[in-house]
C-alpha positions as CSV (number, residue, x, y, z in Angstrom):
1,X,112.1,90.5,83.5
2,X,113.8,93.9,82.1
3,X,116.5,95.9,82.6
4,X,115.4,99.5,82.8
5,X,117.5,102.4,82.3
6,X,117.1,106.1,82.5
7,X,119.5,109.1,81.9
8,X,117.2,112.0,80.8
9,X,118.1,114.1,84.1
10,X,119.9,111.9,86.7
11,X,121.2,108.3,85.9
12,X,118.9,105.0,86.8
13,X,119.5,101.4,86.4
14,X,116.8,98.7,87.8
15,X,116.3,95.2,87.4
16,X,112.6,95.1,87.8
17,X,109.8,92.0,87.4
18,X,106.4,92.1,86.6
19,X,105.2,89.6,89.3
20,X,107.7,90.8,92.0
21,X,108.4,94.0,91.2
22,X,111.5,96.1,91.7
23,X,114.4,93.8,92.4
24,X,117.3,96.2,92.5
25,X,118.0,100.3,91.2
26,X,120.7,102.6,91.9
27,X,119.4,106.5,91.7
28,X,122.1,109.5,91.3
29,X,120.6,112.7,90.3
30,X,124.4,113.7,89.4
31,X,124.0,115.3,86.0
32,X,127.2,115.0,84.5
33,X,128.4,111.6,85.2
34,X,125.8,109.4,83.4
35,X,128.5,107.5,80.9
36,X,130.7,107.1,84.5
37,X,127.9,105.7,86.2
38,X,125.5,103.7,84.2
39,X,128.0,100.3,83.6
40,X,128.3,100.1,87.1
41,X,125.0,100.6,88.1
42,X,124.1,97.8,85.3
43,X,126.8,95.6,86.7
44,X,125.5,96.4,90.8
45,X,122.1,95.6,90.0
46,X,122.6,92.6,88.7
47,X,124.5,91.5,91.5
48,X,122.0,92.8,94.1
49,X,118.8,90.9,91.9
50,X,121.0,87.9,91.4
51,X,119.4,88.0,88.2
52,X,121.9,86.5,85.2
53,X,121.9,88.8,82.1
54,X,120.7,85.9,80.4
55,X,117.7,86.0,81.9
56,X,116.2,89.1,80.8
57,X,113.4,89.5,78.1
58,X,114.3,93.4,77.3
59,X,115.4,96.9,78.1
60,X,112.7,99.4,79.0
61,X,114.8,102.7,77.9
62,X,113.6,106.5,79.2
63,X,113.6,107.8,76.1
64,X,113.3,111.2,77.6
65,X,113.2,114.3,77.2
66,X,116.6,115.2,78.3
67,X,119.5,116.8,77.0
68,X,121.1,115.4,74.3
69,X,124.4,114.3,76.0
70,X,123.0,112.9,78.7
71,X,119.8,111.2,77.3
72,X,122.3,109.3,74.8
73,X,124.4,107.9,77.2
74,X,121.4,105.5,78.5
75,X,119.9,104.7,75.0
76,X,122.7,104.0,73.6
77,X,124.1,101.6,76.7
78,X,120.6,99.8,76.8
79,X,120.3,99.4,72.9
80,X,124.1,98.1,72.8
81,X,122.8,95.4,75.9
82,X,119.9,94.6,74.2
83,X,121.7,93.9,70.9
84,X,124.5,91.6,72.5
85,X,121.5,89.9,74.5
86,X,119.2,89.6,71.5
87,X,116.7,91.5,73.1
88,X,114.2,94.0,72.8
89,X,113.8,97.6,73.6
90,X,111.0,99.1,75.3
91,X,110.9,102.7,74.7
92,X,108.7,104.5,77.4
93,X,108.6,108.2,78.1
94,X,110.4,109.5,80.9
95,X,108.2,111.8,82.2
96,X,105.5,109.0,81.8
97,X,107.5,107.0,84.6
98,X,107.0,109.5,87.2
99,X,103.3,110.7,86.4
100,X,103.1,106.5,87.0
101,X,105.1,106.8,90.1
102,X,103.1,110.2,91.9
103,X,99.7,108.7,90.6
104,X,97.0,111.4,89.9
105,X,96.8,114.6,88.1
106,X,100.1,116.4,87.3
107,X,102.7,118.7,85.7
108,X,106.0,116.9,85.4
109,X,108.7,119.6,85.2
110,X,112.5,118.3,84.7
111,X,115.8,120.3,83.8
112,X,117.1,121.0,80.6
113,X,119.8,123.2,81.3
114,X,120.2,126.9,79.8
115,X,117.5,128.0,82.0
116,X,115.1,125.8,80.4
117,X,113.1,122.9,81.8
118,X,110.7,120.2,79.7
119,X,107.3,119.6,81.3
120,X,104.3,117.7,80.5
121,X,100.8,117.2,82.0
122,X,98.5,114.4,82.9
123,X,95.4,113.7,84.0
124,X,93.8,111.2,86.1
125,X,95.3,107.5,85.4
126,X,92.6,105.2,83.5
127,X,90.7,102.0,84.7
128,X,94.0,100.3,84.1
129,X,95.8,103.0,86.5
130,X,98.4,104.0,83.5
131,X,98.9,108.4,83.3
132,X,96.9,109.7,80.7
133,X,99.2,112.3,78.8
134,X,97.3,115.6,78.0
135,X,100.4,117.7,77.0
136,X,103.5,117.9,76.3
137,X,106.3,117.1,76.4
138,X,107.7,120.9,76.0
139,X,110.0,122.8,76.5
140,X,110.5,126.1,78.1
141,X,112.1,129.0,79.7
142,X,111.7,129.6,83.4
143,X,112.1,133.3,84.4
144,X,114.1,133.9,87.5
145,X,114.2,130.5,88.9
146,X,110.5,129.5,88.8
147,X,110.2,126.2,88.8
148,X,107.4,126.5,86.2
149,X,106.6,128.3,83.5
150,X,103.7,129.8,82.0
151,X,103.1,127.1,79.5
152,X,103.1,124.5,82.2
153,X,100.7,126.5,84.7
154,X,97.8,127.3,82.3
155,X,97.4,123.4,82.0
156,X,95.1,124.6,84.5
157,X,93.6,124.1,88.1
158,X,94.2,120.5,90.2
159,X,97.1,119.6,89.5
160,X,100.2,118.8,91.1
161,X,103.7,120.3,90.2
162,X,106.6,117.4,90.5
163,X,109.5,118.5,89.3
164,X,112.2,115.4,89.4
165,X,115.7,115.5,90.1
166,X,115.7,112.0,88.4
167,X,113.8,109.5,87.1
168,X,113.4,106.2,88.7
169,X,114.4,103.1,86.1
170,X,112.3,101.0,88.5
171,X,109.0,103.1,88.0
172,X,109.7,103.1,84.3
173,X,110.3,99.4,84.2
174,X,107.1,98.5,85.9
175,X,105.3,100.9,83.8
176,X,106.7,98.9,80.4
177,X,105.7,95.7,82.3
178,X,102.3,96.9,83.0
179,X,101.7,98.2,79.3
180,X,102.8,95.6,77.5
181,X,100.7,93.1,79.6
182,X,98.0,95.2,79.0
183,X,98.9,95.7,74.9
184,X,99.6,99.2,75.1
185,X,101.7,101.0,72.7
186,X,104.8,102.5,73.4
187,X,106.4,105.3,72.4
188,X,108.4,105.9,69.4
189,X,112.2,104.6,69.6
190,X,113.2,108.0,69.3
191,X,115.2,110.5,72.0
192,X,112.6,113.3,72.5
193,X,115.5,115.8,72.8
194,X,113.1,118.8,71.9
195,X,116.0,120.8,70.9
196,X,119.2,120.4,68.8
197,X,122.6,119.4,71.0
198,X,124.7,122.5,71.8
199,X,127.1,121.3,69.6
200,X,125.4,121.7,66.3
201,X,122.7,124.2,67.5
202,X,122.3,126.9,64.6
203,X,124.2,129.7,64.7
204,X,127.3,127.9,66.4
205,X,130.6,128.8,65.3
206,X,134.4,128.2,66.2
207,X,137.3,130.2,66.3
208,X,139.9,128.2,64.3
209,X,143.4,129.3,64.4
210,X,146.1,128.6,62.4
């Protein structure tokens, strides 16, 4: 049984089960609120489930992409939870979670602020029914509001654009129940943030006064 727990656009907490599936989730595709949302939703869906903390076996973490504010917020909440618990952490890719969700060939496209948006492609799921990453993740600049961008739409023909306002914990759970019952890797335990925060990107500089 895992906690899952995804911030890479939105924020999402589930409580999910291999045998019984998704047990409780709270979805908000707010971007800005992830650290204001995420204890609570941790603390709601464990009411909901009536699953103890003590009960869990890990915490299937989105490691992204996503913005680097944002994306931290959940990997840092889920590996602090796992540590207290003596747990592991399952690190899956976000955009893996949805390609598992929509099922078939496709172009996951999320926000990534500054005009920008990560994508990646898959292609049809494998006997097991897992996604099958071909490319990506990227990122990339959309020109005047098109909802992908050039990169993304030479993947080529037959596939489906999803472009997700947030991804759900409870796909992403199941997803890192289903692999590891099946002994597939994960992903590194690294935040795919593709791009340096704002905060340190190069060329930054500050007025100081004195």
């Amino acid at each position: 049984m895992l906690l899952a727990i995804d911030t890479s656009v939105g924020t999402s907490v589930a409580i999910v089960d291999r045998d019984r599936g998704i047990l409780a989730e709270r979805i908000s595709e707010d971007t800005r609120r992830h650290a204001e949302l995420v204890g609570d939703f941790i603390v709601s869906c464990l009411g909901e489930s009536g699953i103890a903390a003590s009960e869990l076996s890990g915490v299937a973490l989105g490691m992204g992409p996503g913005p680097f504010t944002g994306l931290r917020v959940g990997i840092a909440t889920g590996r602090v939870f796992a540590f207290a618990r003596g747990i592991p952490v399952v690190p899956i890719a976000s955009h893996e979670a949805v390609a598992m969700r929509e099922g078939g060939r496709v172009i996951i496209v999320t926000r990534a602020r500054r005009n920008e948006v990560y994508w990646s492609s898959y292609g049809e799921p494998d006997a097991d029914g897992l996604p099958v990453p071909e490319r990506g993740p990227n990122i990339a600049r959309v020109v005047d509001g098109a909802g992908v961008p050039d990169e993304a739409a030479s993947a080529g023909t037959g596939y489906r654009l999803v472009e997700a306002s947030a991804v759900s914990a409870g796909s992403l759970g199941m997803l890192a129940e289903r692999m590891f019952a099946l002994g597939r890797p994960f992903v590194a335990d690294e935040a795919l943030y593709l791009r340096p925060p704002d905060a340190i990107a190069p060329g930054a500089s500050k007025r100081v006064s004195t």
